[in-house]
C-alpha positions as CSV (number, residue, x, y, z in Angstrom):
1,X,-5.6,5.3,16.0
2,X,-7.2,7.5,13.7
3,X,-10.1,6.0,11.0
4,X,-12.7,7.0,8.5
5,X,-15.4,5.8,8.4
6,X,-16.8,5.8,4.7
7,X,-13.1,4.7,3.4
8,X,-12.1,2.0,1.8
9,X,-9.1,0.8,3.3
10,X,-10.1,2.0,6.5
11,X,-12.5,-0.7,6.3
12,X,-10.2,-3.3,4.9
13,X,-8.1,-2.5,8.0
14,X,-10.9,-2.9,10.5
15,X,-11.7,-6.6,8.8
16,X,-15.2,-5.6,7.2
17,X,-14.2,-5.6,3.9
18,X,-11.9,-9.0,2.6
19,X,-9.2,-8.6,0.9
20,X,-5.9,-10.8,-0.1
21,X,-4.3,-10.1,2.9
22,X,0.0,-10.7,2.5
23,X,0.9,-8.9,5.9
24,X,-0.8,-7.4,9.0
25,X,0.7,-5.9,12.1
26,X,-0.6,-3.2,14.7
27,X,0.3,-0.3,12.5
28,X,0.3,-1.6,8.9
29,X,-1.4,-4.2,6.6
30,X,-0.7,-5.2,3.3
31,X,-3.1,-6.6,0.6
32,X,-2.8,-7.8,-3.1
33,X,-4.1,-5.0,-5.4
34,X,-7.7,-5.7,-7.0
35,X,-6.7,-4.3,-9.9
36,X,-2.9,-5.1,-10.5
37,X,-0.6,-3.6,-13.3
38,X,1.8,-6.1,-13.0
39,X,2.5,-10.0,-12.2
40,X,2.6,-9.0,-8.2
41,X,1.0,-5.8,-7.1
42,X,0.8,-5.3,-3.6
43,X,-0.6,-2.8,-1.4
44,X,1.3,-1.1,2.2
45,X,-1.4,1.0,3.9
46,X,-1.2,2.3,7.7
47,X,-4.3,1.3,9.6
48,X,-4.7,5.3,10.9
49,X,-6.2,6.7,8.6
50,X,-4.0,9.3,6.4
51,X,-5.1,10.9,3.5
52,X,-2.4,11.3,1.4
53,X,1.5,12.1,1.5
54,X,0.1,15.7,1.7
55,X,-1.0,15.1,5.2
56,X,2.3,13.3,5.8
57,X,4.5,15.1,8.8
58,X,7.5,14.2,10.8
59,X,5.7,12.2,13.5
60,X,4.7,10.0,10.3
61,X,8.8,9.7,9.4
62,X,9.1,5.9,11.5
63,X,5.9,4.7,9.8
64,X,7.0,5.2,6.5
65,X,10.2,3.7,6.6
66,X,8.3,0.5,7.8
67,X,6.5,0.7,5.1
68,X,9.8,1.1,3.0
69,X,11.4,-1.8,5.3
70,X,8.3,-3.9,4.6
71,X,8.5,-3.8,1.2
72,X,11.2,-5.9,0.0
73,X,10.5,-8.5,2.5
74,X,7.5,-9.1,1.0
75,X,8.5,-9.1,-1.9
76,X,10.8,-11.8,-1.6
77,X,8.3,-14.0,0.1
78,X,6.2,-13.5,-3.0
79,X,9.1,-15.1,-5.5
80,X,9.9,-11.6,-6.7
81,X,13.9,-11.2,-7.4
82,X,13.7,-9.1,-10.3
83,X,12.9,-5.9,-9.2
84,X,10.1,-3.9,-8.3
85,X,9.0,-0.6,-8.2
86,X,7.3,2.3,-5.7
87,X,4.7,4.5,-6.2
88,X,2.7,6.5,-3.9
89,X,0.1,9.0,-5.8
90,X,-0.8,11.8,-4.6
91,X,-3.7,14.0,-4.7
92,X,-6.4,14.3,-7.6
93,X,-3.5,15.1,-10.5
94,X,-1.2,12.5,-8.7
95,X,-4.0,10.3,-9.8
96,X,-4.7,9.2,-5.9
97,X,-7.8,7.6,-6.6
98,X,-8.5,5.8,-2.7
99,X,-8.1,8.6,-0.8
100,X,-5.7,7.0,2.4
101,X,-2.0,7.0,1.8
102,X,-0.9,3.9,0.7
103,X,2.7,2.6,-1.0
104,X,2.1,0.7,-4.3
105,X,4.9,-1.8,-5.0
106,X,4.8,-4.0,-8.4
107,X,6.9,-6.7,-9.5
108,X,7.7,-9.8,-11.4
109,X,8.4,-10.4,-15.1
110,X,8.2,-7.9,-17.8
111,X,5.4,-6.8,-19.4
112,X,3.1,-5.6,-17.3
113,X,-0.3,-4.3,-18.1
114,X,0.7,-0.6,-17.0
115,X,3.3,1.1,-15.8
C-alpha cells in the first residue's frame, strides 16, 4: 500500500496522528472532521495514499464504491435519517485543501455552518 510520508491523513492512517476514529478496515478509515460544516461531518479516506480524484483510475473503481457503500452505514449509526450529502474536492480550484482523496459526507439537522 502506497503512503506519503509528509501527509496528513497518511499519518492519521498509520495511527501517529489521533483522530475521532468512526470506522477502520484494511483499505479505508473514517474519522470525524476537525472542522465540520455541519451537525455530523465525517471523513472516508483510503489508507494508500491518492492524491486526488485526478489520480483516480479504474483499478480504484471497487474502492470507491466502498467508500460509497460505507457511507450510509455510518451514517445511520451516527443518528443521521435526514439526509446527507457528498463531496469530494478536487484539485486547488476544487478547493482540495488535504491533498489525499477523501469523500466528505455531512448530515443532521438544518442549518449548518456551510454548505
Amino acid at each position: 500500500m502506497s503512503s506519503d510520508p509528509n501527509c496528513l491523513f497518511c499519518k492519521i492512517a498509520a495511527g501517529q496522528i489521533p483522530a475521532s476514529k468512526v470506522h477502520e478496515d484494511d483499505e479505508l478509515i473514517a474519522f470525524h472532521d476537525i472542522h465540520p460544516w455541519a451537525p455530523v461531518h465525517i471523513l472516508i479516506v483510503p489508507k494508500a495514499h491518492i492524491a486526488s480524484m485526478e489520480a483516480v483510475g479504474p483499478e480504484h473503481a471497487g474502492l470507491l464504491g466502498r467508500m460509497m457503500a460505507l457511507s450510509p452505514q455510518l451514517m445511520r449509526e451516527l443518528g443521521v435519517s435526514n439526509g446527507y450529502r457528498h463531496v469530494i474536492n478536487t484539485g486547488a480550484d476544487g478547493r482540495q485543501e488535504v491533498m489525499h482523496l477523501h469523500l466528505h459526507v455531512m448530515g443532521g439537522p438544518r442549518p449548518w455552518a456551510k454548505g
